[in-house]
C-alpha positions in Angstrom: -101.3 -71.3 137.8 -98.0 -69.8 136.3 -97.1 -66.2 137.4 -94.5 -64.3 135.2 -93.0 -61.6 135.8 -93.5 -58.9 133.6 -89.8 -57.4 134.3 -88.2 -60.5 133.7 -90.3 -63.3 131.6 -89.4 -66.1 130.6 -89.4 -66.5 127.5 -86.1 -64.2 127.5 -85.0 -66.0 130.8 -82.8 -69.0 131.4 -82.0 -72.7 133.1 -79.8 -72.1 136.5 -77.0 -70.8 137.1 -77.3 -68.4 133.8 -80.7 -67.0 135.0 -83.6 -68.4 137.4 -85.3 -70.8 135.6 -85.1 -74.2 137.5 -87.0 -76.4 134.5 -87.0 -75.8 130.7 -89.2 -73.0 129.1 -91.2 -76.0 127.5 -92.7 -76.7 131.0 -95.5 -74.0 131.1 -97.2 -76.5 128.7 -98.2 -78.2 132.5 -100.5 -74.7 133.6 -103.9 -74.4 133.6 -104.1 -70.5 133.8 -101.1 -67.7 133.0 -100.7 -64.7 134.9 -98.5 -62.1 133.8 -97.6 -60.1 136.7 -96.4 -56.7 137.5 -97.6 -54.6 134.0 -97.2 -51.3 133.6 -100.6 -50.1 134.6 -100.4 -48.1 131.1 -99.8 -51.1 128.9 -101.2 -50.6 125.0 -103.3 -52.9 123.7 -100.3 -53.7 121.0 -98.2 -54.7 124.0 -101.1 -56.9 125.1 -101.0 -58.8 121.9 -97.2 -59.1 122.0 -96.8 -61.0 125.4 -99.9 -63.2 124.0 -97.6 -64.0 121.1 -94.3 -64.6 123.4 -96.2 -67.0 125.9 -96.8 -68.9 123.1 -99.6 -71.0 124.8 -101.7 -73.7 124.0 -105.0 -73.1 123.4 -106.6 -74.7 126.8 -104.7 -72.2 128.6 -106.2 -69.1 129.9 -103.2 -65.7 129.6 -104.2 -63.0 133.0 -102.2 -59.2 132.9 -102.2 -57.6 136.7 -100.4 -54.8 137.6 -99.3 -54.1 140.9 -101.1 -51.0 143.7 -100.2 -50.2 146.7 -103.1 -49.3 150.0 -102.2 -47.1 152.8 -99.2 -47.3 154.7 -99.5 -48.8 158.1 -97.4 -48.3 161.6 -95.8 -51.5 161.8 -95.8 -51.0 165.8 -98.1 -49.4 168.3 -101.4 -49.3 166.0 -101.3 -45.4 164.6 -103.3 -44.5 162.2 -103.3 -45.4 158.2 -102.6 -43.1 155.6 -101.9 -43.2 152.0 -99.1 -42.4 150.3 -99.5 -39.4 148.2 -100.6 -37.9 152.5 -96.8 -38.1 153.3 -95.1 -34.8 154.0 -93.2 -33.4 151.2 -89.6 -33.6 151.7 -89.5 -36.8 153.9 -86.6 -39.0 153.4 -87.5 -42.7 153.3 -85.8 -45.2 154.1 -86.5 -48.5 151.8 -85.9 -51.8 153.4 -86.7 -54.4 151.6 -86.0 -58.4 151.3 -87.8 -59.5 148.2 -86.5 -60.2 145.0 -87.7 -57.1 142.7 -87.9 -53.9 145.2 -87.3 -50.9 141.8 -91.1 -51.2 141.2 -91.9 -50.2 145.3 -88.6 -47.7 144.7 -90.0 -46.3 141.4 -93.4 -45.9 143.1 -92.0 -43.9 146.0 -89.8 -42.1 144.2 -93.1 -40.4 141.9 -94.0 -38.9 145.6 -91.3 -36.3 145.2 -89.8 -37.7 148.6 -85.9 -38.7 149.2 -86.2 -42.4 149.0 -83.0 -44.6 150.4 -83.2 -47.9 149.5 -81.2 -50.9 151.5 -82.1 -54.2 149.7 -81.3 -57.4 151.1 -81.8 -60.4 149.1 -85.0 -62.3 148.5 -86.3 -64.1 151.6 -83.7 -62.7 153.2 -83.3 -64.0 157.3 -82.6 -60.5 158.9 -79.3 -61.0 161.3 -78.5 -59.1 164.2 -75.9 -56.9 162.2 -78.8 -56.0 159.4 -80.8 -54.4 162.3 -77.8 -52.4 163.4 -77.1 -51.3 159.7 -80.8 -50.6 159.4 -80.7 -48.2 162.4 -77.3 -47.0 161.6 -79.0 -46.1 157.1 -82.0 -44.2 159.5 -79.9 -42.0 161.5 -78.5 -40.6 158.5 -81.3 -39.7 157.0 -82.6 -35.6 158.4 -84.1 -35.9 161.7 -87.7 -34.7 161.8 -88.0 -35.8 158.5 -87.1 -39.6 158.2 -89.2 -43.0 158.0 -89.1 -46.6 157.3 -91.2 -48.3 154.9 -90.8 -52.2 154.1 -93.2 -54.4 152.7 -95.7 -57.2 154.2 -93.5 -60.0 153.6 -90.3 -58.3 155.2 -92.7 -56.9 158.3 -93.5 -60.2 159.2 -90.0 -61.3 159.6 -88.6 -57.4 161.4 -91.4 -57.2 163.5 -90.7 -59.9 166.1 -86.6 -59.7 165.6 -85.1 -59.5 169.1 -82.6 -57.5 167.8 -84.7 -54.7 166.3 -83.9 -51.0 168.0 -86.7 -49.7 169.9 -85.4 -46.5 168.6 -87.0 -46.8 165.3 -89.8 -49.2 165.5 -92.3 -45.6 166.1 -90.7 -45.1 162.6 -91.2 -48.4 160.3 -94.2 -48.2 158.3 -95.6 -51.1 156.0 -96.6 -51.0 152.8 -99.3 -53.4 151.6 -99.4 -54.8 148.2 -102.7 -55.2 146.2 -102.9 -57.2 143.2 -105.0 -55.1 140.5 -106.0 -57.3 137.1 -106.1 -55.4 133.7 -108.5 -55.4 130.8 -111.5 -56.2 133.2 -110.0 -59.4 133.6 -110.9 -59.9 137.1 -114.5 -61.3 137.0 -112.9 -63.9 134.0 -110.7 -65.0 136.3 -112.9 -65.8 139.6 -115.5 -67.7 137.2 -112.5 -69.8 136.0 -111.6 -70.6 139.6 -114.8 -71.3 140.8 -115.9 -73.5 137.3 -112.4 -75.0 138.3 -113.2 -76.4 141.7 -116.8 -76.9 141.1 -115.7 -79.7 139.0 -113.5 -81.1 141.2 -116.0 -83.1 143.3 -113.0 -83.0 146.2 -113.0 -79.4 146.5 -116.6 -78.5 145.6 -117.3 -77.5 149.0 -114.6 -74.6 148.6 -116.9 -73.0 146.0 -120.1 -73.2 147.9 -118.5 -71.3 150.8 
């Protein structure tokens, strides 16, 4: 399976150190299934049928579109309660922390709240240091008291959460933001039968699809 990003594909991508690619565009030939990732939820079916015409693929190989949604925000500490994002209060300044490689889609999406969103991106997989939690509590102190919060992603939580050098003074304040993976064009049931045909076949892993 192949993911591409939407933002960056690459077909208009190149080899390292020019862009990110680390094999030739030639090697998506090797993938059973391509998933085009991050769409614009609004995508027309004329841009539909220009990606299928940029990928390019062989015949064999099945061409997915998901777009990106976001579930309810989540204390990160202490267990509070869930709520989604359009329940924020108007007016609250956010602070964005974020270690993953393409945080304007998560900005973009905050920003269409009408909140003040403050972004401090560190690089992707980013190992948080004991100066990054002191800049991260210095960017929230900043921000209007009363009317101030944290929101990071799973993937960074995981790696904040049990930092020894995270201030207890703003862990009430960091929420997480879960990431749900939404496939267009009714594409999702398409995609579990392919799976499922997939490891059925594989006398190894047919056990997998019984359970």
């Amino acid at each position: 399976i192949l993911l591409v990003d939407h933002n960056r594909l690459i077909t208009e991508d190149a080899l390292l150190p020019a862009g990110r690619m680390r094999e030739p565009l030639s090697g998506k030939g090797r993938a059973h299934v391509v998933i085009i990732t991050k769409c614009p939820k609004d995508m027309k079916q004329i841009e539909y049928s220009v990606l299928r015409k940029q990928m390019d693929l062989y015949a064999f190989q099945q061409l997915f579109f998901t777009t990106m949604d976001y579930g309810k925000l989540r204390p990160l500490f202490n267990g509070g309660k869930a709520y989604a994002l359009q329940n924020i209060h108007p007016g609250v300044h956010i602070l964005l922390v974020t270690g993953i490689a393409s945080p304007e889609p998560l900005e973009e999406e905050l920003s269409k709240t009408n909140h003040h969103v403050h972004t401090l991106a560190f690089s992707d997989h980013h190992d948080f240091t004991g100066q990054d939690m002191l800049e991260i509590e210095k960017e929230f102190h900043r921000l209007p008291e009363g009317k101030r919060m944290i929101i990071t992603t799973e993937k960074d939580a995981v790696r904040l959460a049990p930092h020894p050098s995270l201030p207890e003074t703003i862990k009430p304040y960091i929420y997480v933001l879960p990431i749900e993976i939404v496939f267009l064009q009714d594409q999702q049931e398409t995609f579990n039968k392919y799976i499922l045909d997939y490891v059925r076949k594989n006398s190894r892993n047919s056990l997998l699809s019984e359970k």
